[in-house]
C-alpha positions as CSV (number, residue, x, y, z in Angstrom):
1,X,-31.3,128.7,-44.5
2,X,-34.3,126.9,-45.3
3,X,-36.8,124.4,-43.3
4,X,-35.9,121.5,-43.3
5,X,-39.8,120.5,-44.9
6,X,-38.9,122.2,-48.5
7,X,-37.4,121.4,-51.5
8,X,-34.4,123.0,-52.3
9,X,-32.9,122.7,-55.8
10,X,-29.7,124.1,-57.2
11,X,-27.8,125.1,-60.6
12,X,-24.2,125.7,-60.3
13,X,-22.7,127.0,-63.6
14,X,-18.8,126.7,-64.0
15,X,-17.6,130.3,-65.6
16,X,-15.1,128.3,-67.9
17,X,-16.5,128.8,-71.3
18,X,-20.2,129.6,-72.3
19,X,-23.5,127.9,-71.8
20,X,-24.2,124.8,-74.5
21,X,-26.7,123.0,-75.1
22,X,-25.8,119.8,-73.0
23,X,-25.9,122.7,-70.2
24,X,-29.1,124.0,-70.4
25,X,-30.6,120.6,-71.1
26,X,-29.4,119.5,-67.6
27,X,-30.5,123.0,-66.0
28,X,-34.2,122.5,-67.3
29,X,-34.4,118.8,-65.8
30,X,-32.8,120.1,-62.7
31,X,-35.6,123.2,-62.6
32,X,-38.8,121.6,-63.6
33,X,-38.1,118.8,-60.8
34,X,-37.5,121.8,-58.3
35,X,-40.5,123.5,-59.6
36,X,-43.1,120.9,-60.1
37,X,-42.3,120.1,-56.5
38,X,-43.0,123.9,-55.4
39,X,-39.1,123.8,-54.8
40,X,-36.7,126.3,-54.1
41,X,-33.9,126.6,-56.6
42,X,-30.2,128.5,-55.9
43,X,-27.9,129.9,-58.3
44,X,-24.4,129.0,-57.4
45,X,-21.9,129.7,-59.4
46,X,-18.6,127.2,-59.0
47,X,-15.1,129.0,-59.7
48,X,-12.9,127.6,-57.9
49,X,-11.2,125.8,-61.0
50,X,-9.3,129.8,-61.6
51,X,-7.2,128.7,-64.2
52,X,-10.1,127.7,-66.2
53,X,-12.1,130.8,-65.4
54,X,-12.5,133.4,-67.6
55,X,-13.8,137.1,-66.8
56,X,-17.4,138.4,-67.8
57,X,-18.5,134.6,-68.3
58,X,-20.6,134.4,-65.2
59,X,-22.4,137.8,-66.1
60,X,-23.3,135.9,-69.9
61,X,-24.4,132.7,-68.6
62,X,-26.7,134.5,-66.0
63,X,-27.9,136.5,-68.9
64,X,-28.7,133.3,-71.2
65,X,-30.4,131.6,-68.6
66,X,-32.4,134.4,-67.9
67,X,-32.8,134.8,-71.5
68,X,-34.2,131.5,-71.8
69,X,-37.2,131.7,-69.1
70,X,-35.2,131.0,-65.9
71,X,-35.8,132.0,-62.4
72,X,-34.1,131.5,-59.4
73,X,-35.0,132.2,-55.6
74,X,-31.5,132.8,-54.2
75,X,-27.9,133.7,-55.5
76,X,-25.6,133.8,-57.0
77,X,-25.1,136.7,-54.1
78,X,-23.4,134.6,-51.3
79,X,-23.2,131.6,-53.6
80,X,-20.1,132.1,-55.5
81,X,-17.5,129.6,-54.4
82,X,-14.6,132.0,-54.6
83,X,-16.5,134.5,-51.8
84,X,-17.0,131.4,-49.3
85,X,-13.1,129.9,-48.6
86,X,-13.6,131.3,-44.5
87,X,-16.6,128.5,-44.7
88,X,-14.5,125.9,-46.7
89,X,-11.6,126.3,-43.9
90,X,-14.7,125.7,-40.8
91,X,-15.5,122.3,-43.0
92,X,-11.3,121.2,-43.3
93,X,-11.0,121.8,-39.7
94,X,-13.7,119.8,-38.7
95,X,-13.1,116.8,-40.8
96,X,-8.9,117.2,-39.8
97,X,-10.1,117.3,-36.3
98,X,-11.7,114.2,-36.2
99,X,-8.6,112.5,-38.1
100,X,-11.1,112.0,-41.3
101,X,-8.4,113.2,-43.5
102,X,-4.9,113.4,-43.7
103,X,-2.2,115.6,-45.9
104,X,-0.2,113.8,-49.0
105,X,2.6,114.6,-51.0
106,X,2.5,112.3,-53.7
107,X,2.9,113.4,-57.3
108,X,0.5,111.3,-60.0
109,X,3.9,109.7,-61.1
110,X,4.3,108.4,-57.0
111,X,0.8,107.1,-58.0
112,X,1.6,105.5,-60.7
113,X,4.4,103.9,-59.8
114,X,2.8,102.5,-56.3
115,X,0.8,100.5,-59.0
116,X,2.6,97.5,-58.5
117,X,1.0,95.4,-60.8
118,X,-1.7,97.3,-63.2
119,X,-4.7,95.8,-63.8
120,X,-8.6,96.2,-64.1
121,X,-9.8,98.3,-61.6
122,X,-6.5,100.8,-61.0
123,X,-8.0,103.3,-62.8
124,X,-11.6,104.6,-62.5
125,X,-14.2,105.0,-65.5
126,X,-12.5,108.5,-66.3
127,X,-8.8,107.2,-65.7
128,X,-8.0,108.4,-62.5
129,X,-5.6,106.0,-60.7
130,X,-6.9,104.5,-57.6
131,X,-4.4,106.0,-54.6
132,X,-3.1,102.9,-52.6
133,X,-2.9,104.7,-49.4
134,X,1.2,106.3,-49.7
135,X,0.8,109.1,-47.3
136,X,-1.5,107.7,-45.1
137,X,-0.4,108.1,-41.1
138,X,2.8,109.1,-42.6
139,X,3.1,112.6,-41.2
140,X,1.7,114.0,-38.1
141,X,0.9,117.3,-39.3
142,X,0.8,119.7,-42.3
143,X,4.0,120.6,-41.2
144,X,6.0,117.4,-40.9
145,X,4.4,116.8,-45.2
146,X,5.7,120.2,-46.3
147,X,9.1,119.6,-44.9
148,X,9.1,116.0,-46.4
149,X,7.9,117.2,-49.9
150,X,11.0,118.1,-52.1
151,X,9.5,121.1,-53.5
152,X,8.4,121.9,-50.2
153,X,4.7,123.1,-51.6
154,X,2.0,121.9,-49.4
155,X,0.3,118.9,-49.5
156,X,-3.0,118.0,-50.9
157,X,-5.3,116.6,-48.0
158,X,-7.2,113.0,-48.9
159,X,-9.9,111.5,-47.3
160,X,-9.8,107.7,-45.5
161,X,-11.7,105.8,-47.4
162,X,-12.4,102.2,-45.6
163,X,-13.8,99.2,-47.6
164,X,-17.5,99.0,-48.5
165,X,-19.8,99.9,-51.4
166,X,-21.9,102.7,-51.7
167,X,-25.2,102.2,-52.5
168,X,-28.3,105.0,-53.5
169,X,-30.9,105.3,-55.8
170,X,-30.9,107.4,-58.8
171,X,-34.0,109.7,-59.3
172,X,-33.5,108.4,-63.4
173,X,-31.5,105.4,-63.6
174,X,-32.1,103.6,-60.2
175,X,-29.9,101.7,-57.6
176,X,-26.5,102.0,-58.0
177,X,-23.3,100.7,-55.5
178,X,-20.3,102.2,-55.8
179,X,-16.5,100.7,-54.9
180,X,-15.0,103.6,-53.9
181,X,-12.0,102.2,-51.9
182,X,-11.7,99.8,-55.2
183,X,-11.5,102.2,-57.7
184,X,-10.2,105.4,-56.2
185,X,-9.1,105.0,-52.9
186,X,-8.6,108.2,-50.7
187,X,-9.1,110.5,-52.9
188,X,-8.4,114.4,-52.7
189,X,-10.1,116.6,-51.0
190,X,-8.5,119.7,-50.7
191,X,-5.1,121.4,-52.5
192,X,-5.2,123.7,-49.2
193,X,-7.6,124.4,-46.1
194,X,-9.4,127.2,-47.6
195,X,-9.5,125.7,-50.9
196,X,-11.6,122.0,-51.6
197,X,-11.5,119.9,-54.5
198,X,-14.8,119.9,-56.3
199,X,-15.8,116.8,-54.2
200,X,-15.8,118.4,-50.5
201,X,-16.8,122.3,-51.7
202,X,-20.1,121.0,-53.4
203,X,-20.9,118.9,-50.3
204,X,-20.3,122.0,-48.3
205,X,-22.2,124.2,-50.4
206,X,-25.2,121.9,-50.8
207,X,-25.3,121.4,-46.7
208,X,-25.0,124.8,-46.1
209,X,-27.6,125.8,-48.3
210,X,-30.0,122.7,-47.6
211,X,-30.1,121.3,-50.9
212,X,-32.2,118.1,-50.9
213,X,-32.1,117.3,-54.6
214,X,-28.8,117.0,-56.4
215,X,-29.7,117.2,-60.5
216,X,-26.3,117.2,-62.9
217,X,-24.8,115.5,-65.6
218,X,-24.6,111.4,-66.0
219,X,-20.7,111.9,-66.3
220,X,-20.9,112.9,-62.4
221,X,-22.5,109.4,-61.2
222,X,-19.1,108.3,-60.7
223,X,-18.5,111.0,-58.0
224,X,-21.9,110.5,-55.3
225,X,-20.3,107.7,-53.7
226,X,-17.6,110.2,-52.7
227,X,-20.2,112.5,-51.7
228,X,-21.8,110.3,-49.8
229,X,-18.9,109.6,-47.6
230,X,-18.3,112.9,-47.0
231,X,-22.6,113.5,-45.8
232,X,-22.2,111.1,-43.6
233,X,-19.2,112.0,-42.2
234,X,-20.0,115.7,-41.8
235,X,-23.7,114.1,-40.0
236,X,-25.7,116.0,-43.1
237,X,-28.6,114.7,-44.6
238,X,-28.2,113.0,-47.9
239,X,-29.9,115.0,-50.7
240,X,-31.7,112.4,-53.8
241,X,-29.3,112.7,-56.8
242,X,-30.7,112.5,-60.6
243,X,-28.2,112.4,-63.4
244,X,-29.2,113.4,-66.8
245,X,-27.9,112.1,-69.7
246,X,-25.6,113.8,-71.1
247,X,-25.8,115.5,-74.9
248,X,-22.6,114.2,-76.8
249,X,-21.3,114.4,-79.9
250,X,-21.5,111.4,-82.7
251,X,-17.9,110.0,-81.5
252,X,-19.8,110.0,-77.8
253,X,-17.6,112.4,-76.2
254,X,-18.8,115.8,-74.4
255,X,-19.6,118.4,-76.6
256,X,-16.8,120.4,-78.0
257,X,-16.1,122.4,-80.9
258,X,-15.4,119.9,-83.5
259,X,-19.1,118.9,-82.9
260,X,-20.4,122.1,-84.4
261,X,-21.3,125.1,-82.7
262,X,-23.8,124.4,-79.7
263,X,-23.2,127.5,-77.8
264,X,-26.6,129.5,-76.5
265,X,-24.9,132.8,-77.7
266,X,-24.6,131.4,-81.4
267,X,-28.2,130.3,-81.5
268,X,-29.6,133.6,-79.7
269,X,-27.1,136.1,-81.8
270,X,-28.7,134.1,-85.0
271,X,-32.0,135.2,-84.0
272,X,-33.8,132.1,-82.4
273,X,-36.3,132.3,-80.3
274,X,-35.4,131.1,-76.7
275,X,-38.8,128.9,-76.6
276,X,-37.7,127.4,-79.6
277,X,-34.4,126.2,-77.8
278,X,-36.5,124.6,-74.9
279,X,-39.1,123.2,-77.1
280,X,-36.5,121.3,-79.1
281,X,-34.5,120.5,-75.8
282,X,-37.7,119.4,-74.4
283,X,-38.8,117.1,-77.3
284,X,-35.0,115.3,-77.0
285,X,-35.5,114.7,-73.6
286,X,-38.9,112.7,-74.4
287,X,-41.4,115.7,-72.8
288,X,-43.5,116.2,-76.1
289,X,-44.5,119.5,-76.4
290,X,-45.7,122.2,-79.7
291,X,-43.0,124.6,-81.7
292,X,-42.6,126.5,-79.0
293,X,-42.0,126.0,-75.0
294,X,-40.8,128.5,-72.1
295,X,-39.8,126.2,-69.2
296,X,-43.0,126.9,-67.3
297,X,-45.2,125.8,-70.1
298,X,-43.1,122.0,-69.6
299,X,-44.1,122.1,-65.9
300,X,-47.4,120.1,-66.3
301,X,-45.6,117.6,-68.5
302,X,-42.7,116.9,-66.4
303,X,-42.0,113.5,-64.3
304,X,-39.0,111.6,-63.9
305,X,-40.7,108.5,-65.5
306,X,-41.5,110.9,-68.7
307,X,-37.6,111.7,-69.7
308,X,-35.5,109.6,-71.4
309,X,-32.6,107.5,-70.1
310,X,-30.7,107.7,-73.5
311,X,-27.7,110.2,-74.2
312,X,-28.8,112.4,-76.9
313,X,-26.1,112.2,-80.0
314,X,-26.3,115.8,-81.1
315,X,-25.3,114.8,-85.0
316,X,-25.6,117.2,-87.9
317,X,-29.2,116.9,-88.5
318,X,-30.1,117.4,-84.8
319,X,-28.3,120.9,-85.3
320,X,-29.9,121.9,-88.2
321,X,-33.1,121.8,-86.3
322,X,-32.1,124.4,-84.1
323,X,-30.3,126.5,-86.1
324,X,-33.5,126.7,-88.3
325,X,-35.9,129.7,-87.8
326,X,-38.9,128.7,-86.7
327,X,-41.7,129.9,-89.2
């Protein structure tokens, strides 16, 4: 635990597939703003999605970023999400003990049929239908939902979420207010006790480990009004949140495979230097630095009103100029 006076920072690598480019870009914002604040930063590695894991990924990603000139002041000992589902459970009873959530049965077909009458607004940016409220002081227990269920799994828990927007400041992109009972609903917040949806278990994570800066991809601005919620009902304090914008391909989609290869192992197995790789990440993020750049050398450059608010469209040309050895 940390005083409550210091910056505290985190990365939290997802073991699904290796480190890319749009990663690492995200990781260096996220550490120069802890840094040039004499923060704290924590590793935390999030794997709960297991079917998407894969073995001896979080032991290469760790390597890469160390690789590439970065530190970190706690973790990933005690901060993988995997090791912490006794926590997890202390966090489901208190918000099931004050009647903040409640368990649900519905299937996404349930979901989409409740939508009466489709229109704007059932669906959020990233398609994910707004839940009218189905299960909601249906059952009065877990137990009462299984028995209801007719594949008598149990339920998936979903936060009440009451009318009202959302509203916070982005370290990069300013003030935003988000609908959250407009466009999701109650959402999900667990698929068991000891087991949160990405929502709740980086909430818990970030109050148990007294994160006060939240830096991640633009693709997550969508999900701090749920975050929010959940602060403030769990009487936490509410970290600032930056999102960076995200490195996409030229069809403006996340970066995938068809987009060339923009893996960290690639460019290091080819032989390029690591301070290459930050230089050139640094230089598409608007921080205008020489040839060659370890992350500590961007520290005197760095500010929030420095970077730029523009994806970066990682085309052909773009990939060329790290793939070429520097001379």
């Amino acid at each position: 635990m940390t005083n409550d006076s210091v910056h505290v920072s985190r990365l939290a690598p997802s073991p699904t597939g290796a480190l890319h480019l749009g990663n690492i870009r995200t990781f260096l914002w996220a550490w120069l703003s802890a840094r040039a604040q004499n923060g704290r930063v924590i590793m935390r590695v999030e794997d709960l999605d297991s079917p998407r894991v894969k073995p001896g990924v979080t032991e290469k990603m760790l390597d890469d970023l160390k690789w590439l000139g970065f530190d970190w002041d706690e973790g990933p000992d005690g901060c993988v999400q995997t090791q912490r589902r006794a926590y997890y459970l202390q966090i489901h009873e208190q918000l099931r003990a004050c009647g903040a959530i409640y368990p649900c049965i519905c299937t996404r077909g349930d979901i989409a049929a409740a939508q009466s009458a489709p229109h704007e607004g059932d669906a959020d940016s990233e398609g994910e239908l707004r839940y009218p409220g189905i299960c909601r002081g249906k059952f009065a227990d877990e137990a009462s939902a299984i028995a209801a269920s007719p594949t008598g799994r149990a339920p998936a828990w979903r936060l009440k979420v009451e009318p009202g927007r959302i509203e916070y400041t982005d370290l990069l992109s300013g003030p935003h207010a988000i609908d959250v009972h407009g466009t999701i609903g109650d959402f999900i917040v667990a698929k068991g006790p000891d087991n949160p949806a990405y929502q709740l278990a980086v909430v818990a994570d970030d109050i148990a480990m007294n994160v006060t800066e939240v830096v991640r991809g633009d693709d997550l601005i969508s999900s701090t009004g749920r975050q929010i919620l959940l602060y403030r009902l769990l009487g936490a304090p509410i970290p600032k949140f930056g999102h960076v914008p995200l490195v996409v391909g030229p069809d403006g989609k996340r970066l995938a495979k068809r987009h060339g290869d923009a893996r960290i192992a690639s460019f290091r197995a080819a032989g390029i230097p690591p301070s290459h790789i930050i230089a050139t990440l640094a230089r598409w993020s608007g921080l205008h630095c020489g040839p060659a750049a370890m992350p500590r050398d961007l520290l005197p450059l760095w500010s929030w009103s420095n970077v730029l608010r523009d994806r970066v469209v990682l085309t052909p040309e773009k990939l060329a100029e790290l793939e070429q050895r520097p001379k």
